[in-house]
N, C-alpha and C positions, 0 to 999 in steps of 0.2 A: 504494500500500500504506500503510495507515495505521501510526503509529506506535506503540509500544507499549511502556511503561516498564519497565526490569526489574524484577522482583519486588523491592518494598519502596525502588527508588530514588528516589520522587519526593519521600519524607521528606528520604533522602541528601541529594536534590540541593540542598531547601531550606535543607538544614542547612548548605550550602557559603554559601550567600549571607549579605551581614552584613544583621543585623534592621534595621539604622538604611533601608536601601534600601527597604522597605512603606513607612515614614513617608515616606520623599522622596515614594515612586510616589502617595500617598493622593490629594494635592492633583487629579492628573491625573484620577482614575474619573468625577467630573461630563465632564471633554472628551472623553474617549476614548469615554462611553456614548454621549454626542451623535453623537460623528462615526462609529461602528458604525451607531446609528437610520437618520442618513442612508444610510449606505451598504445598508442594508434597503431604504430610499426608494428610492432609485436604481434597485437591482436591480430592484425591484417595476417601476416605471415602463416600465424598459425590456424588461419582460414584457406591459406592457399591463397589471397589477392596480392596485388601488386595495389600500392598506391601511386599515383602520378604525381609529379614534383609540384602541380598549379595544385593539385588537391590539397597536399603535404601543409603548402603555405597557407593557402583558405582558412585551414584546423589549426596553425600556430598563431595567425591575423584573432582569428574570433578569440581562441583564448587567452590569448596576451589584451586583446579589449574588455574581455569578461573580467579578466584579472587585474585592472588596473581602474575600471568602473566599480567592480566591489572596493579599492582601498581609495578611490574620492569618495565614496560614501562613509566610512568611518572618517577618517579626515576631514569631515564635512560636518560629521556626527548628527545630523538629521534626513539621512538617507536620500540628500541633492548631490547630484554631479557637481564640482565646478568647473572640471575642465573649457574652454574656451568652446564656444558651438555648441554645447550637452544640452539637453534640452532633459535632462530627465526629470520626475518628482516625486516626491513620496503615492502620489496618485496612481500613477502608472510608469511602465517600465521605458515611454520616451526613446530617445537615440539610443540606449543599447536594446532596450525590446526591438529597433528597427532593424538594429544591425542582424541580431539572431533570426528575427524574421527573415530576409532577407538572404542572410546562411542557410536557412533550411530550407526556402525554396528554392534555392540555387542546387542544392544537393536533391530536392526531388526531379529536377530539368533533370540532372547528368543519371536518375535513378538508383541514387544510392540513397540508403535511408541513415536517418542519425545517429548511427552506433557509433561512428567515430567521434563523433561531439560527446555522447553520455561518456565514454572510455578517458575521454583527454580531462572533461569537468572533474571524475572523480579521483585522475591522477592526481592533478594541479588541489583539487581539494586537501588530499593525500596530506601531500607532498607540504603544505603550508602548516595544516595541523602538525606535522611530527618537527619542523622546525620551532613553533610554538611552543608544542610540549616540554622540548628538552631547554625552553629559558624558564628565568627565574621570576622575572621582573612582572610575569602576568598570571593573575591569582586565578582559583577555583572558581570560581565565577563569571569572573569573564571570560574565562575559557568556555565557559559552558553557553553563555552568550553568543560569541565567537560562531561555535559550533551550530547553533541556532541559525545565527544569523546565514551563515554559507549554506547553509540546506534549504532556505528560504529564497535567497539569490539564486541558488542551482534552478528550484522548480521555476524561480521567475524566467528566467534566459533558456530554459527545455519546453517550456508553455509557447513563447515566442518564437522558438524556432521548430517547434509544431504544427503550429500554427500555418508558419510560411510552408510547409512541406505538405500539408493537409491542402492547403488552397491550390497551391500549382496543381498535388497529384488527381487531387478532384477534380479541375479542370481539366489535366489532361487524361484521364477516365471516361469523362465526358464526350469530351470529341472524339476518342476512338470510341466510343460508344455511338455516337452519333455516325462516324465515316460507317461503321460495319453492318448499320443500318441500312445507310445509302447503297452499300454493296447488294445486302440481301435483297432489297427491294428491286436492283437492276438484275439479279438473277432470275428472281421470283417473275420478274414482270411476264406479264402472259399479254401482251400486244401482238403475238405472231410473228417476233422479227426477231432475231437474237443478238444479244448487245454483241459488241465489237468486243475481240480481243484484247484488242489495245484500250478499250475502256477498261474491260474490266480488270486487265494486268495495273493500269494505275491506279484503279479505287481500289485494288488487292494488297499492293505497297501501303497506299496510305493507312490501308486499316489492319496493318501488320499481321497479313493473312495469307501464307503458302496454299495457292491456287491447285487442288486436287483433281486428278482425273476422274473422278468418278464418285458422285453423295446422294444422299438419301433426305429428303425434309419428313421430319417429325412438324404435327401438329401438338398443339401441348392446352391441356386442360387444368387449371388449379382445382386442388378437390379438397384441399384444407388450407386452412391459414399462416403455412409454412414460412419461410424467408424464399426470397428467390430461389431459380435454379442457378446452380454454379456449376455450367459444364464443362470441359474439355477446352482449354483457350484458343483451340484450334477451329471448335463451334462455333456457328453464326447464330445467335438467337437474339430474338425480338420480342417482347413479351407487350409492348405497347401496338406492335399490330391491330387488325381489326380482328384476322385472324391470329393469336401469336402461335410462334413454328420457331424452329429452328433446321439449321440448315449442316449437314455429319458429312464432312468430307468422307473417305474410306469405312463406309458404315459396318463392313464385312471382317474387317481387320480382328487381328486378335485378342480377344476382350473388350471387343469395342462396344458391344453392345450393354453388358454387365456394366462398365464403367460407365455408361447414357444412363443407364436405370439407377445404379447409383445418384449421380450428380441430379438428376430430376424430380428426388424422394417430394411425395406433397404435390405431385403434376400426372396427368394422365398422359404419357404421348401413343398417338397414331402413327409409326411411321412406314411411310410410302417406299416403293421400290427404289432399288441401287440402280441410279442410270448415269448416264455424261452428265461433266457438269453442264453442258449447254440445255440440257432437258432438265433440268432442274424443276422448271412447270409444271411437266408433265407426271414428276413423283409427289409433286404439290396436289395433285388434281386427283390424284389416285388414291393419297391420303386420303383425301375430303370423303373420297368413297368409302371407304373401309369406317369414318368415323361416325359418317350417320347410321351406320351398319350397329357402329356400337354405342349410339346417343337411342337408337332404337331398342337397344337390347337383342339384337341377334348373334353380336360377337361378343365376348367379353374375356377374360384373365388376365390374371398378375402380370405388371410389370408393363413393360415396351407392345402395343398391339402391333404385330408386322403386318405388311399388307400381304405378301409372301407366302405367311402363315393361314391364310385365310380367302383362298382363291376359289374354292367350290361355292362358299357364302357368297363372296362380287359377283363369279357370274351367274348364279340363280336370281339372285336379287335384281340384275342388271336391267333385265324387262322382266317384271311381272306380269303385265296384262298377257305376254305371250305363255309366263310358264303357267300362269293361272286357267288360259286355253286347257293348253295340255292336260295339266290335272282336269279339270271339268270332263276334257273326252277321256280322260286314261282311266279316271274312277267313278265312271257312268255306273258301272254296277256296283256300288254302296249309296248310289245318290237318293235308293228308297229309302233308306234305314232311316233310326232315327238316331242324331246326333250321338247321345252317348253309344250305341253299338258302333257306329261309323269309326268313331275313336279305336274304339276297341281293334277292330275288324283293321283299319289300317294300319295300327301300331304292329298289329300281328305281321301282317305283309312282308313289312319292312324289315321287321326282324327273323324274319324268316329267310328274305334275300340276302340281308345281310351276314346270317350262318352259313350260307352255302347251301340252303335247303334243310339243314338240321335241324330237328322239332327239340332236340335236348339244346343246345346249344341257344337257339332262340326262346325258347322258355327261362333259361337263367338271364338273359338279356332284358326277360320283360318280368321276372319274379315270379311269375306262376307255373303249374305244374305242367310238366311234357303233353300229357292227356287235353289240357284244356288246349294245346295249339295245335297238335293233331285234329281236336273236333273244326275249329275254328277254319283251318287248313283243307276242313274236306268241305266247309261253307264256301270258304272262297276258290276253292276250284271245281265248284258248283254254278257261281257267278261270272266267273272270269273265262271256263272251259280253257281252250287249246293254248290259248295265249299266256300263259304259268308255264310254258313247255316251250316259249316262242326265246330264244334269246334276246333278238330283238325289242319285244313285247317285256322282257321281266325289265330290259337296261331301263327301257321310257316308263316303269311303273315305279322301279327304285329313284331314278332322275326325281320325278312331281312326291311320293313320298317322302325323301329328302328336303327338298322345295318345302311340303308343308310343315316338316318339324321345325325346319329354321323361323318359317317368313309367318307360322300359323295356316291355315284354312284358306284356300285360296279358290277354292268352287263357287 
């Protein structure tokens, strides 16, 4: 938990300290900025970075001002700068709040974030305490003031240059958020013409996106009140759409799908077949099929609905007035009965065709005994006669069978 000074104590605290204490501490700010840099070095290293020589000095600049604005403020002993141009005040943190600001969004532009500033602060913090400690001349007290008072200064100059690195990164968050929009939408677009190469090779750059041979669009539905999705930064997604979708380079790739359904937790997606990117539309268009499929409740399961997964459903569903024909002539002889035997009498059918003709087999499918589908079985090949023996005749009766248990009664 970080700390946080009480309202208006860090003036206090400075005022408890004697001014003559800046002047001792001045001499130190060349050693103390040194041995912070290295300690920047260090860490770097032992991350495996390289720092660069303009970086290097940026981190010794801000700390050597950090360190020389805290001892004008003891010095001052009402927590004012007096340096010449200082604008600071005990109100707020003024010319070195701007400098820090100004440091950390300079370090979110180059995308480095402020570990090198909190590393050099706590050096130089360090490094001033333990010269402190070992004098004589400054009591229990105000060491403990002291202490205060630097932990107070830290969180003011790590707020500021927060601050600045929060503002640039959100902005530029935004704009690539904004460009990959503009991409998606030129992919998406369904005007019949397909954008230019060269268009999209530049909106592809700008919105820091390795152009794949071949994606899939998910449609994406909220089903709880989750956080965003956060998928794959290689993904294109639009959640402000009319429709929102995203857009899976290599949808087929190894784990590519498990990590979509991951990153989507709290979203329903639909996605559409793996084509070129230049068809991109056209796996948009096929999604939308498959999802009224499942806004109806004809498709449904966990997870990623594939369109792939689900092709007997699309084209039954595709024309119904024509499959609805079909059943009408193909189940002419149940169209006496009444509704619940019709049920009954077709469920048996189906499950009959779909044993291979086995009356055991088709009985454990529908939960009733062998006997009762053999009776049933010598009903409907009392009504149906030759056409039970027709291969042709069993395919078109299995086909509208099918057709009804997905789409319901279509007579």
């Amino acid at each position: 938990m970080s700390y946080r000074p009480r309202e208006g104590a860090h003036g206090a605290l400075v005022a408890d300290l004697p001014p003559a204490l800046g002047s001792r501490l001045r001499p130190l700010v060349p050693h103390l900025t040194e041995e912070a840099v290295e300690a920047v070095r260090r860490r770097a290293e032992a991350h495996s970075q390289t720092l660069e020589p303009a970086h290097v000095e940026s981190v010794r600049t801000v700390i050597g001002a950090a360190a020389h604005a805290f001892l004008d403020r003891i010095e001052d002993g009402s927590g004012a700068v007096r340096r010449a141009g200082a604008e600071d005040t005990p109100e707020g943190p003024g010319a070195i709040g701007r400098t820090f600001r100004a440091f950390g969004a300079g370090e979110a532009r180059q995308g480095r974030s402020l570990e090198c500033l909190h590393t050099g602060m706590r050096t130089s913090a360090a490094v001033a305490w333990r010269r402190l400690a070992g004098a004589h001349s400054i009591d229990r007290d105000q060491m403990a003031a002291l202490g205060e008072a630097l932990f107070a200064f830290q969180e003011e100059i790590s707020t500021a240059a927060a601050e600045g690195h929060a503002q640039v990164r959100g902005a530029g968050v935004e704009a690539l958020r904004r460009r990959r929009s503009r991409l998606l939408d030129v992919l998406l677009a369904e005007s019949g013409t397909e954008p230019e190469a060269r268009t999209v090779s530049t909106l592809a750059r700008a919105a820091r996106w390795r152009v794949p041979e071949r994606v899939a669009v998910a449609l994406l539905h909220q089903e709880d009140a989750s956080a965003p999705p956060v998928p794959p930064s290689d993904v294109l997604v639009d959640l402000d759409r009319l429709e929102p979708c995203a857009l899976i380079p290599d949808p087929e790739g190894p784990g590519r799908l498990r990590s979509l359904e991951r990153s989507l937790r709290g979203y329903r997606a639909v996605l559409g077949p793996t084509v070129p990117l230049d068809e991109a539309p056209a796996s948009l268009a096929r999604a939308r099929e498959l999802a009224e499929l499942a806004r109806c409740g004809v498709v449904s399961g966990p997870g990623v609905l594939r369109w792939s997964d689900h092709l007997p459903e699309l084209l039954l569903s595709r024309d119904t007035a024509l499959v609805a024909e079909l059943t009408r002539s193909r189940l002419a002889p149940l169209a006496g009965m009444r509704e619940p035997q019709r049920e009954r009498m077709a469920d048996t059918l189906l499950a009959w065709l779909e044993s291979g003709f086995n009356a055991n087999e088709a009985a454990e499918r529908l939960r009733i005994h062998p006997q009762t589908v053999r009776y049933r079985m010598r009903q409907l090949e009392e009504l149906f006669g030759s056409r039970l023996r027709e291969p042709g005749a069993r395919f078109e009766l299995e086909l509208v069978l099918r057709a009804r248990r997905l789409l319901g009664p279509l007579e």
